[in-house]
PyMOL Python script that loads the backbone (N, CA, C, O; Angstrom):
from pymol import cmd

cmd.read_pdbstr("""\
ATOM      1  N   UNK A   1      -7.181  -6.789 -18.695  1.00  0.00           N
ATOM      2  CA  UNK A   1      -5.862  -7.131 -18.189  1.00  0.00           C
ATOM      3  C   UNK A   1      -4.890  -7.164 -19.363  1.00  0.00           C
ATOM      4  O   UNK A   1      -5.129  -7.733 -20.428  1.00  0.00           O
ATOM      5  N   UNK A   2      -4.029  -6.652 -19.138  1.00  0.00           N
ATOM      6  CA  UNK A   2      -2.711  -6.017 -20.244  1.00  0.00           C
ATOM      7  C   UNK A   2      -1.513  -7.946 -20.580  1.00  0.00           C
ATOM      8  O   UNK A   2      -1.259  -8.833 -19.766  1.00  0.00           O
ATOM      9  N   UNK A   3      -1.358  -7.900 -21.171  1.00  0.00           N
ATOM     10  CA  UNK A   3      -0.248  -8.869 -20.459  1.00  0.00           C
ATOM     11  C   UNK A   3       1.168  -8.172 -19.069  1.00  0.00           C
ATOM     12  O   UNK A   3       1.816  -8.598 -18.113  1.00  0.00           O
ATOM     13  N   UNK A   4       1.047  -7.408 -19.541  1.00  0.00           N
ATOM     14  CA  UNK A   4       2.067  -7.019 -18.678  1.00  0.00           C
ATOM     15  C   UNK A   4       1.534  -7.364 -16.955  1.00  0.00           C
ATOM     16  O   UNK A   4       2.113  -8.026 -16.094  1.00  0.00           O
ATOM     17  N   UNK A   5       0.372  -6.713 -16.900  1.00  0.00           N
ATOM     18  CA  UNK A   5      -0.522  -7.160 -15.460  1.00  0.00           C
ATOM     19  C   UNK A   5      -0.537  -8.579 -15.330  1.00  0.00           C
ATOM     20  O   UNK A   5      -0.408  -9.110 -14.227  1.00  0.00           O
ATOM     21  N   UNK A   6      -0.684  -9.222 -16.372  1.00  0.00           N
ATOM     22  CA  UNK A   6      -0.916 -11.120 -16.244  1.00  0.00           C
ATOM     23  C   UNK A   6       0.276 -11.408 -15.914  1.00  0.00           C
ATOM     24  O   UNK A   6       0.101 -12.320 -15.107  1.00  0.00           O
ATOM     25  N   UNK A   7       1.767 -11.183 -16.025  1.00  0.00           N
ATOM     26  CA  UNK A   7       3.029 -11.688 -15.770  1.00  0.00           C
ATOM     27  C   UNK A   7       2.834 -11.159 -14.456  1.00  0.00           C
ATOM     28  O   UNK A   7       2.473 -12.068 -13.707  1.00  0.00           O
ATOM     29  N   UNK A   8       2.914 -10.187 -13.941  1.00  0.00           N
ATOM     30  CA  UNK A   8       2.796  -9.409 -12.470  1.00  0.00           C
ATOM     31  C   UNK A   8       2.346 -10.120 -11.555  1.00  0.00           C
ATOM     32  O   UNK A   8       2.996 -10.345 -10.534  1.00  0.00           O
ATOM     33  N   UNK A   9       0.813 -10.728 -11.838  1.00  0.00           N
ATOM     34  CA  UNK A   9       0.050 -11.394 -11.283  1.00  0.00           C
ATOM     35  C   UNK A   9       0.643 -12.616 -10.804  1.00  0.00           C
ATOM     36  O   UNK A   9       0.830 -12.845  -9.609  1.00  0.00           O
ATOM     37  N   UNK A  10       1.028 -13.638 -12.035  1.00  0.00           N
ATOM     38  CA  UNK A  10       1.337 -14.863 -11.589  1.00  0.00           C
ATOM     39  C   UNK A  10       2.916 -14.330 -10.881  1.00  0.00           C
ATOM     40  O   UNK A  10       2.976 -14.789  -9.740  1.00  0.00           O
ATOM     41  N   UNK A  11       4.010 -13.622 -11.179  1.00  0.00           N
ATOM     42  CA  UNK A  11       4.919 -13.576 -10.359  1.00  0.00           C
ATOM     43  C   UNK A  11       4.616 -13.210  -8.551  1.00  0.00           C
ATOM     44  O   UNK A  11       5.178 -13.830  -7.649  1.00  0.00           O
ATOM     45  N   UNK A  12       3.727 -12.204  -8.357  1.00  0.00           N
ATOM     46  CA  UNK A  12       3.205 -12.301  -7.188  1.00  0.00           C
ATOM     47  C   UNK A  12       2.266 -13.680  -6.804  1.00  0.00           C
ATOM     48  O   UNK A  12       1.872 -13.799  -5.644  1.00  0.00           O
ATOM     49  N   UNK A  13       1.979 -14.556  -7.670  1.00  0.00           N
ATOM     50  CA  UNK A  13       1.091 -15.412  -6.669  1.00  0.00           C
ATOM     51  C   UNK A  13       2.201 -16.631  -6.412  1.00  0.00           C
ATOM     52  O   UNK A  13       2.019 -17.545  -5.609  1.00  0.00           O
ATOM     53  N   UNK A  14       3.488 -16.456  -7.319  1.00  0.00           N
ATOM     54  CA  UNK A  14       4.369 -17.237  -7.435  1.00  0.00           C
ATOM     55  C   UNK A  14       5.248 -17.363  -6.392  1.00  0.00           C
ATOM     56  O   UNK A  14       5.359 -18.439  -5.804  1.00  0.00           O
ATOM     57  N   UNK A  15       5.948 -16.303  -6.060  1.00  0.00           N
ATOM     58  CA  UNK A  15       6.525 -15.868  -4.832  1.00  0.00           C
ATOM     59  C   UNK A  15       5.791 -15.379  -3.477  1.00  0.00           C
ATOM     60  O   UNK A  15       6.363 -15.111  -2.421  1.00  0.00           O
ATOM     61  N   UNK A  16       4.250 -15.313  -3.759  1.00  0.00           N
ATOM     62  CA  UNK A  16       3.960 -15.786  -2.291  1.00  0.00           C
ATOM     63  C   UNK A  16       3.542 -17.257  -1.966  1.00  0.00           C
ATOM     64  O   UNK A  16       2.980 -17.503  -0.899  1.00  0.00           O
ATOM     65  N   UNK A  17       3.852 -18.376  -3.011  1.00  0.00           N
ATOM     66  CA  UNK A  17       4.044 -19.766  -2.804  1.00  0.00           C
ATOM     67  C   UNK A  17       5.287 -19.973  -2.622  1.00  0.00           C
ATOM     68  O   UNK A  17       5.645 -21.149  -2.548  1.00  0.00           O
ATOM     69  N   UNK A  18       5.932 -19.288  -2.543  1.00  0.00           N
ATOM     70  CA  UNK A  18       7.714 -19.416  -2.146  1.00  0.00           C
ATOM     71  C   UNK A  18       8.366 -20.222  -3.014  1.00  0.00           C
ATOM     72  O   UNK A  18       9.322 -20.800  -2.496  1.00  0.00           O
ATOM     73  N   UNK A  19       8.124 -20.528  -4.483  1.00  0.00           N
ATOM     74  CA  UNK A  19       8.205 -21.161  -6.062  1.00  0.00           C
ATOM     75  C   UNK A  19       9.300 -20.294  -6.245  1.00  0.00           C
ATOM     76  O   UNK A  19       9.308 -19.084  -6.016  1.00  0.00           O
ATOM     77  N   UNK A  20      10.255 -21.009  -6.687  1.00  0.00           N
ATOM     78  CA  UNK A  20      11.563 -20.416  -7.933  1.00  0.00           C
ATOM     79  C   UNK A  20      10.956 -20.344  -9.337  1.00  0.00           C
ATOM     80  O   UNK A  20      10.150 -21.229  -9.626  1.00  0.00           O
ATOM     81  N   UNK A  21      11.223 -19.456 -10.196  1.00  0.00           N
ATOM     82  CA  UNK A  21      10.630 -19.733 -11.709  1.00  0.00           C
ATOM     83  C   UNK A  21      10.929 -20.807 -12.238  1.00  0.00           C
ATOM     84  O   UNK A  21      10.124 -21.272 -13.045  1.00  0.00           O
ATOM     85  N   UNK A  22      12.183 -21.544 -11.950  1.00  0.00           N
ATOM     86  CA  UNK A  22      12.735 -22.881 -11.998  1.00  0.00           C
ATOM     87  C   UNK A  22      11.889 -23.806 -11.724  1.00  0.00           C
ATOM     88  O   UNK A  22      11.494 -24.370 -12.744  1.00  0.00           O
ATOM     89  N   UNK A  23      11.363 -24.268 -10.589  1.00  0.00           N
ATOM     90  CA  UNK A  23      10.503 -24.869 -10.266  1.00  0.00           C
ATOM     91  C   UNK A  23       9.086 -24.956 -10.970  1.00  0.00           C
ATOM     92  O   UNK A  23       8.701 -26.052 -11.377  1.00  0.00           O
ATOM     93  N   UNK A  24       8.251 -23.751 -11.133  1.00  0.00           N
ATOM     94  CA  UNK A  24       7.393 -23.619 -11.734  1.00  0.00           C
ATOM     95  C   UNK A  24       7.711 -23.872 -13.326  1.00  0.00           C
ATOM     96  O   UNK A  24       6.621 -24.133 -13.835  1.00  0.00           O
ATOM     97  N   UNK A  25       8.214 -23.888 -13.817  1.00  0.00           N
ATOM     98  CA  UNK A  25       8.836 -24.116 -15.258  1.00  0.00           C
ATOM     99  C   UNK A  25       8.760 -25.928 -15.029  1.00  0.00           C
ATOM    100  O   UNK A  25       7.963 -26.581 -15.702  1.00  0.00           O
ATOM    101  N   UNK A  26       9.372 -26.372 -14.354  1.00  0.00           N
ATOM    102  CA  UNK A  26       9.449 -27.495 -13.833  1.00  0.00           C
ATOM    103  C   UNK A  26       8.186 -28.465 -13.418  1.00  0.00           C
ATOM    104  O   UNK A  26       8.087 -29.587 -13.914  1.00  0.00           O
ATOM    105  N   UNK A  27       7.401 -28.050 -12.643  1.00  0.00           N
ATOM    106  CA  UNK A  27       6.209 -28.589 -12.422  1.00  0.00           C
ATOM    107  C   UNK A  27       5.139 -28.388 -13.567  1.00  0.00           C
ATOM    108  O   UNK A  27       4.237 -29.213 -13.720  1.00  0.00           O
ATOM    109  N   UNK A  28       5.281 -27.105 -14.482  1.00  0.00           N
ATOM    110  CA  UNK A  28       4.349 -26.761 -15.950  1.00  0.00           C
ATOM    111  C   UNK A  28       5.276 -27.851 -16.534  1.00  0.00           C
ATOM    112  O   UNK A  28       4.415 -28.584 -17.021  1.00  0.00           O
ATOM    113  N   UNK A  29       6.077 -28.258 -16.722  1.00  0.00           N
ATOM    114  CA  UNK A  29       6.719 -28.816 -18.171  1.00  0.00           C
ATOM    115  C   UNK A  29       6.853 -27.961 -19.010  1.00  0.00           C
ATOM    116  O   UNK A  29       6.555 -28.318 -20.149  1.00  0.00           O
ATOM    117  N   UNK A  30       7.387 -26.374 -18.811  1.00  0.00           N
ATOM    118  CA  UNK A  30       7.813 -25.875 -19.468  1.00  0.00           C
ATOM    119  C   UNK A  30       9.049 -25.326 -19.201  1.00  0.00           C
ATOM    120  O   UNK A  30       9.429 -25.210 -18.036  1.00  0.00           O
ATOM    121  N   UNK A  31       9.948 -24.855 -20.448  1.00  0.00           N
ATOM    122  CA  UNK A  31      11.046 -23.996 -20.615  1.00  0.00           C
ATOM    123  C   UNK A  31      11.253 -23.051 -19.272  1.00  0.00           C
ATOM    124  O   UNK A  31      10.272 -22.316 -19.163  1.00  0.00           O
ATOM    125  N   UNK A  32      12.185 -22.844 -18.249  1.00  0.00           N
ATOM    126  CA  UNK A  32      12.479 -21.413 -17.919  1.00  0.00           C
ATOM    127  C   UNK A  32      12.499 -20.020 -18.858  1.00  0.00           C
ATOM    128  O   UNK A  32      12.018 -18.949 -18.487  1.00  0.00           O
ATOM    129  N   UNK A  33      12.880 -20.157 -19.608  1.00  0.00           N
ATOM    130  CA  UNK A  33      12.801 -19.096 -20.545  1.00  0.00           C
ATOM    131  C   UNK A  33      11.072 -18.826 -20.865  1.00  0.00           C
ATOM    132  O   UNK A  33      10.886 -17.713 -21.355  1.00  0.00           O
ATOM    133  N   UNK A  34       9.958 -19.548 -20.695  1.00  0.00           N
ATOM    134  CA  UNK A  34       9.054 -19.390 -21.158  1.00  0.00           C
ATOM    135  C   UNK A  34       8.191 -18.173 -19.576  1.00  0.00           C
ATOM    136  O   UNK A  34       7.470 -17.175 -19.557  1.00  0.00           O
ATOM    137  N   UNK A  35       8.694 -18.857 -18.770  1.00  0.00           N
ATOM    138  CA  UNK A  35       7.855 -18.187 -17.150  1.00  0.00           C
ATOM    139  C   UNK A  35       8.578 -17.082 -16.966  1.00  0.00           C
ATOM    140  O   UNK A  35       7.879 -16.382 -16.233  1.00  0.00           O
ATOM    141  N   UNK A  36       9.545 -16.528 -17.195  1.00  0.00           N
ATOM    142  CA  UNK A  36      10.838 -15.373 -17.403  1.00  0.00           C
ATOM    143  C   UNK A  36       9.845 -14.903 -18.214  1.00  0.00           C
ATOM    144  O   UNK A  36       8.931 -14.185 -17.808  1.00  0.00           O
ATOM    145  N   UNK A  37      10.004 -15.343 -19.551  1.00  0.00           N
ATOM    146  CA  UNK A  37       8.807 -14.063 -20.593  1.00  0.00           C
ATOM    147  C   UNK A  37       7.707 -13.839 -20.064  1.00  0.00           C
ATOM    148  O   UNK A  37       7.294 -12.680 -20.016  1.00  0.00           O
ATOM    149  N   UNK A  38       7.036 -14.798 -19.589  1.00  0.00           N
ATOM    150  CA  UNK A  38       5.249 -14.650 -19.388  1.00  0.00           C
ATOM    151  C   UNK A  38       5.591 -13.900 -17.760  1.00  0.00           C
ATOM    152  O   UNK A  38       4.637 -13.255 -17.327  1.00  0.00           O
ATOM    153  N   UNK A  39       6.680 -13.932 -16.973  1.00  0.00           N
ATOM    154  CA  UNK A  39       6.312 -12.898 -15.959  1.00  0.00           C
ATOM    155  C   UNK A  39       6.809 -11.714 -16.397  1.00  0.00           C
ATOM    156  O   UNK A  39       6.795 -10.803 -15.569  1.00  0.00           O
ATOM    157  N   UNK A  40       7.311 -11.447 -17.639  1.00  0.00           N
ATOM    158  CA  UNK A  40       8.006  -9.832 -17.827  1.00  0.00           C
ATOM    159  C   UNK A  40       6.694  -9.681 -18.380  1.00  0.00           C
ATOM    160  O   UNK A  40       6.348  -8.744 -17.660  1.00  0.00           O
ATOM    161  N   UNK A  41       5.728  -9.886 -19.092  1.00  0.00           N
ATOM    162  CA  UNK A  41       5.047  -9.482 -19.783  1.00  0.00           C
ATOM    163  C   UNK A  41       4.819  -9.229 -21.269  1.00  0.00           C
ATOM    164  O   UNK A  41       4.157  -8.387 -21.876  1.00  0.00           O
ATOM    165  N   UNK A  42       5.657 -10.330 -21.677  1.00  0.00           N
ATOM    166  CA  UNK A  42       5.933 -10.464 -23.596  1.00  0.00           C
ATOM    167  C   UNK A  42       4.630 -11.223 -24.105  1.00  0.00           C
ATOM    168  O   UNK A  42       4.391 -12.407 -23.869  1.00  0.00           O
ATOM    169  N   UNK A  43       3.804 -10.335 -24.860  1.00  0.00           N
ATOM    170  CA  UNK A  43       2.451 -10.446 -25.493  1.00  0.00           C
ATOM    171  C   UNK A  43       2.265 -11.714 -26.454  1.00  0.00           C
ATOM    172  O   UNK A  43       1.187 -12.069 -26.930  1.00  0.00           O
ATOM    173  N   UNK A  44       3.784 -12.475 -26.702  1.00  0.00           N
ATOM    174  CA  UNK A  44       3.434 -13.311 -27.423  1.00  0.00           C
ATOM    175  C   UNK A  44       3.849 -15.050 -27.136  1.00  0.00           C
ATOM    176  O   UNK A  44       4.346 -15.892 -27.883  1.00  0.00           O
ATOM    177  N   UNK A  45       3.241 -15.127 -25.244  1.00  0.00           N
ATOM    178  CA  UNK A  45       3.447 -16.255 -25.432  1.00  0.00           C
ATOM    179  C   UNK A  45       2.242 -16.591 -25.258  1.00  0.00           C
ATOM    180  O   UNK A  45       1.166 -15.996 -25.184  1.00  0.00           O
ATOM    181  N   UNK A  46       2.833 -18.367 -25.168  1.00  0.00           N
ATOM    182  CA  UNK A  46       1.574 -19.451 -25.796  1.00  0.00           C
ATOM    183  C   UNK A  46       0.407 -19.480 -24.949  1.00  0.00           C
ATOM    184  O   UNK A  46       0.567 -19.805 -23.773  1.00  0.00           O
ATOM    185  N   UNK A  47      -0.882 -19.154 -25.424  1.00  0.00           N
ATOM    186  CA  UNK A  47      -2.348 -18.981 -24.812  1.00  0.00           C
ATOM    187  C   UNK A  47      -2.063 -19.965 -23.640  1.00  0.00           C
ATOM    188  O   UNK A  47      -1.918 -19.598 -22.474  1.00  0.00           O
ATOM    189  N   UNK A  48      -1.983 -21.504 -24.156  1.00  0.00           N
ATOM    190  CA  UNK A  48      -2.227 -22.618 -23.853  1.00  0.00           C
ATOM    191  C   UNK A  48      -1.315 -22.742 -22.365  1.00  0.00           C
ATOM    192  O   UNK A  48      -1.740 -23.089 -21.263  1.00  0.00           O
ATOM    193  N   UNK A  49       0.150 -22.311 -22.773  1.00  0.00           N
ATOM    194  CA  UNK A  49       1.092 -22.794 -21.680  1.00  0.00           C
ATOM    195  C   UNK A  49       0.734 -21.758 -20.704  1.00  0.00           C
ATOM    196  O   UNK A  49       0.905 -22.070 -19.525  1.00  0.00           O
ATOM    197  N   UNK A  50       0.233 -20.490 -20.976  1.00  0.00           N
ATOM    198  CA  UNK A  50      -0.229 -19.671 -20.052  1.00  0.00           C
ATOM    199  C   UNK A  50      -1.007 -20.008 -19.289  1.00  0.00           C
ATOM    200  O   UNK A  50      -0.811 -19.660 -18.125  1.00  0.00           O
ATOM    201  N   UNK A  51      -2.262 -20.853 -19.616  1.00  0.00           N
ATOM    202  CA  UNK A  51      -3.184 -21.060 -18.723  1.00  0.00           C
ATOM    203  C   UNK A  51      -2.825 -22.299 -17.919  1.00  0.00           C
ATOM    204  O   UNK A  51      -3.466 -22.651 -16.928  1.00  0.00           O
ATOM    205  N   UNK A  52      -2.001 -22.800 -18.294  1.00  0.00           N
ATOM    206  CA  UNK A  52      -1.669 -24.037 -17.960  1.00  0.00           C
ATOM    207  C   UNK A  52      -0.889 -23.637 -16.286  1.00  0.00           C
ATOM    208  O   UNK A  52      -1.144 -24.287 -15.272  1.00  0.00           O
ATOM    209  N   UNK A  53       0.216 -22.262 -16.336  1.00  0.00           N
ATOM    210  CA  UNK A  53       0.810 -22.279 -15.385  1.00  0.00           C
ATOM    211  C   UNK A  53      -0.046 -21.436 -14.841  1.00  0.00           C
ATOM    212  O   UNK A  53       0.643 -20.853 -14.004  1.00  0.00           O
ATOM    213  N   UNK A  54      -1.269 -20.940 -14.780  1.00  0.00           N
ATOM    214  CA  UNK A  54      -2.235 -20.073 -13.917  1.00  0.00           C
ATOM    215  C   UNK A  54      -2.700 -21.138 -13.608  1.00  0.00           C
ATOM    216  O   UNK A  54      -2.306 -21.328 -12.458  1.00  0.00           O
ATOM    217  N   UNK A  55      -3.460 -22.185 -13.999  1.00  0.00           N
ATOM    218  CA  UNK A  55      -4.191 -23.170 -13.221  1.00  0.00           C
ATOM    219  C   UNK A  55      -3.064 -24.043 -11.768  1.00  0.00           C
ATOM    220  O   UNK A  55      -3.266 -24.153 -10.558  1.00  0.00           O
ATOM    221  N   UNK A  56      -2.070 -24.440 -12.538  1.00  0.00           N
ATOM    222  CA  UNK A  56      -0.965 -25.086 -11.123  1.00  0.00           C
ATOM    223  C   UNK A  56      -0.550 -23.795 -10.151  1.00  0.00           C
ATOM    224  O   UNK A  56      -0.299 -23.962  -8.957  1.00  0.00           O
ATOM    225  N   UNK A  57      -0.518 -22.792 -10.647  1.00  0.00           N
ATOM    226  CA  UNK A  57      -0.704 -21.702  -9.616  1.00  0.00           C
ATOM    227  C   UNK A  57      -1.718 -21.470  -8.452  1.00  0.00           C
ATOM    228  O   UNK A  57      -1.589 -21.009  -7.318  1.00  0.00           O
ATOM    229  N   UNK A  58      -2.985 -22.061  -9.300  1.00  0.00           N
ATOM    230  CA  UNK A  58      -4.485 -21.909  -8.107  1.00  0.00           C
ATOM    231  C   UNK A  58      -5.106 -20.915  -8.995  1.00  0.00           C
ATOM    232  O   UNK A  58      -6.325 -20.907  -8.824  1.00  0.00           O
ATOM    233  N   UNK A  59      -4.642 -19.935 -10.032  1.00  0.00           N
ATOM    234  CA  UNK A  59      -5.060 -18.796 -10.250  1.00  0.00           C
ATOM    235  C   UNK A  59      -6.464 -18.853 -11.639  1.00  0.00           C
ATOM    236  O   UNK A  59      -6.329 -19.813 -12.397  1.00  0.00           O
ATOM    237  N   UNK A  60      -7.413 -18.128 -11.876  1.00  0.00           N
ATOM    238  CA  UNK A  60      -7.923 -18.063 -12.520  1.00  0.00           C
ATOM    239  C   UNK A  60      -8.578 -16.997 -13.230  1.00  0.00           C
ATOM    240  O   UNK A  60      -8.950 -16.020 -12.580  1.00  0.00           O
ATOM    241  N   UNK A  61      -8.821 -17.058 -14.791  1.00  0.00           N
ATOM    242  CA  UNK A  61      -8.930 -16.095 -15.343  1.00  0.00           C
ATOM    243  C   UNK A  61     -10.797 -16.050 -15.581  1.00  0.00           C
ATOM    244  O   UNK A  61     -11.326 -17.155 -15.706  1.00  0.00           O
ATOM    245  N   UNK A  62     -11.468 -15.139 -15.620  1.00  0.00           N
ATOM    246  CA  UNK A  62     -12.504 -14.877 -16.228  1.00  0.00           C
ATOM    247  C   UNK A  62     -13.191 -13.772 -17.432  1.00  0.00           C
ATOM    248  O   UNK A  62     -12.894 -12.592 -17.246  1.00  0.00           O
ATOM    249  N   UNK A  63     -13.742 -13.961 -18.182  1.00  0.00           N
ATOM    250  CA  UNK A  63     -13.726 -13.424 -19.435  1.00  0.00           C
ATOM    251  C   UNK A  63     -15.648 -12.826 -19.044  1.00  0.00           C
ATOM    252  O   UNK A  63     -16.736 -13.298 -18.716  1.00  0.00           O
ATOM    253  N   UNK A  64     -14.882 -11.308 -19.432  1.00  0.00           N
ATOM    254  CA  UNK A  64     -16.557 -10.771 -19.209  1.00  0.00           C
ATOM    255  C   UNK A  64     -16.562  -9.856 -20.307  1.00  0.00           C
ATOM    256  O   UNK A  64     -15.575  -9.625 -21.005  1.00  0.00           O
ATOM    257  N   UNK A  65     -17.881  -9.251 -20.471  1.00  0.00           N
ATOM    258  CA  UNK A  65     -17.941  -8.319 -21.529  1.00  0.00           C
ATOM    259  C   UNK A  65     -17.821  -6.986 -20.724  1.00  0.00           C
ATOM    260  O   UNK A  65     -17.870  -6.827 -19.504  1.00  0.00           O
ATOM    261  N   UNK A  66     -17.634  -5.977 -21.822  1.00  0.00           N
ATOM    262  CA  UNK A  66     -17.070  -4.522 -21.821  1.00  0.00           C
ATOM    263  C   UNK A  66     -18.267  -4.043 -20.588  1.00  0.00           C
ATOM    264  O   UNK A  66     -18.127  -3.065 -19.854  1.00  0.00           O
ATOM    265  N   UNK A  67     -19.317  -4.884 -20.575  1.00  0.00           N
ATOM    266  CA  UNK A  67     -20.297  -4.392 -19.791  1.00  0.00           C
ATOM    267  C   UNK A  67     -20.481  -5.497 -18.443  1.00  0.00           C
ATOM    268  O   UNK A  67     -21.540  -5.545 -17.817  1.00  0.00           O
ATOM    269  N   UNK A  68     -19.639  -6.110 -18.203  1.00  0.00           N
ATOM    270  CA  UNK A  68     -19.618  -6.757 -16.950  1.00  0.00           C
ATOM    271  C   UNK A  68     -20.044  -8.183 -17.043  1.00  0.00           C
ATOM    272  O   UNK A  68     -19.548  -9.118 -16.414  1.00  0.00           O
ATOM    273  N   UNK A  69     -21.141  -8.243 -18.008  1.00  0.00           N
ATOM    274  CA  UNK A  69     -21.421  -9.565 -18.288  1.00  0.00           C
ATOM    275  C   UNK A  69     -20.539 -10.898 -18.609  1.00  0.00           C
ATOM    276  O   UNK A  69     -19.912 -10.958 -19.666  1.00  0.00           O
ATOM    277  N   UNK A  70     -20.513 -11.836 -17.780  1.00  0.00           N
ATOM    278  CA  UNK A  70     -20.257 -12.817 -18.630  1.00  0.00           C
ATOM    279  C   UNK A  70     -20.357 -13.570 -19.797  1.00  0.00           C
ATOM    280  O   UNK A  70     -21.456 -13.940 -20.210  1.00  0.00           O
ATOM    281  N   UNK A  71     -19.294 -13.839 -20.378  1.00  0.00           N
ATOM    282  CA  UNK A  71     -19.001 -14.135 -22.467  1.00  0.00           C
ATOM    283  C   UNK A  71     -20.131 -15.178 -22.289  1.00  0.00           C
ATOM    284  O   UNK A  71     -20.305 -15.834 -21.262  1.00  0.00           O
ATOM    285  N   UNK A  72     -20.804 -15.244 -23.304  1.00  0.00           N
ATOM    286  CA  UNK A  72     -22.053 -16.190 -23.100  1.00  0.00           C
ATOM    287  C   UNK A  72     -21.874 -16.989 -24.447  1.00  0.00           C
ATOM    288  O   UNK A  72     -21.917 -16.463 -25.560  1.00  0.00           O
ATOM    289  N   UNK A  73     -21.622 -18.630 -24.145  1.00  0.00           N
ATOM    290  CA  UNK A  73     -21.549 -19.498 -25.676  1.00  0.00           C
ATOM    291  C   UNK A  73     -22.560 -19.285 -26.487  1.00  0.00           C
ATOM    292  O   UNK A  73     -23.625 -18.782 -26.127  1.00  0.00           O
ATOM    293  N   UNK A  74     -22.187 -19.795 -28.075  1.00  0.00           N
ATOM    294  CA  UNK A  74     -23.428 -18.683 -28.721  1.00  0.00           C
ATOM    295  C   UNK A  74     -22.856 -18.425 -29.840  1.00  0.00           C
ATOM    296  O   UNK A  74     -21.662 -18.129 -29.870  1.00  0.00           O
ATOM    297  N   UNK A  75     -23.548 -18.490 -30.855  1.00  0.00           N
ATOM    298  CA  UNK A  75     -22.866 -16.724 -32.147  1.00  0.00           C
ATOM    299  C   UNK A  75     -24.159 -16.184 -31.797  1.00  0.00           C
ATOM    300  O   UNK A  75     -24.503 -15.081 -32.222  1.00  0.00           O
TER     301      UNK A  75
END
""", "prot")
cmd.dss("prot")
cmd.show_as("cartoon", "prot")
cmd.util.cbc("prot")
cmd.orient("prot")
């Protein structure tokens, strides 16, 4: 997933909760300016506040390997 697809994503799961970016900015405790970037797709926002507004979204991310597997804790 590109960032550009990750902004896409949460703007569609956003507006089919019928959420203003206002609002969602609002309920994250974050900036409007921050949910504006992270739904255009600007590669450099914060890991943290990202996941933060995918989780109050409902939405979730999973991390697999190039081969389908799930990232397994570990070195």
């Amino acid at each position: 997933m590109t960032a550009r697809q990750l902004g896409q994503a949460v703007r569609a799961e956003r507006r089919k909760q019928g959420i203003t970016q206002r609002e969602l900015a609002m309920t994250c405790g974050t900036g409007l300016r921050f949910i504006v970037d992270l739904e255009r797709g600007k590669a450099t926002c914060q890991t943290g506040k990202a996941l933060h507004v995918l989780q109050t979204l409902g939405l979730a991310v999973a991390v697999t390997g190039r081969d389908g597997d799930a990232g397994r804790g570990g070195a």
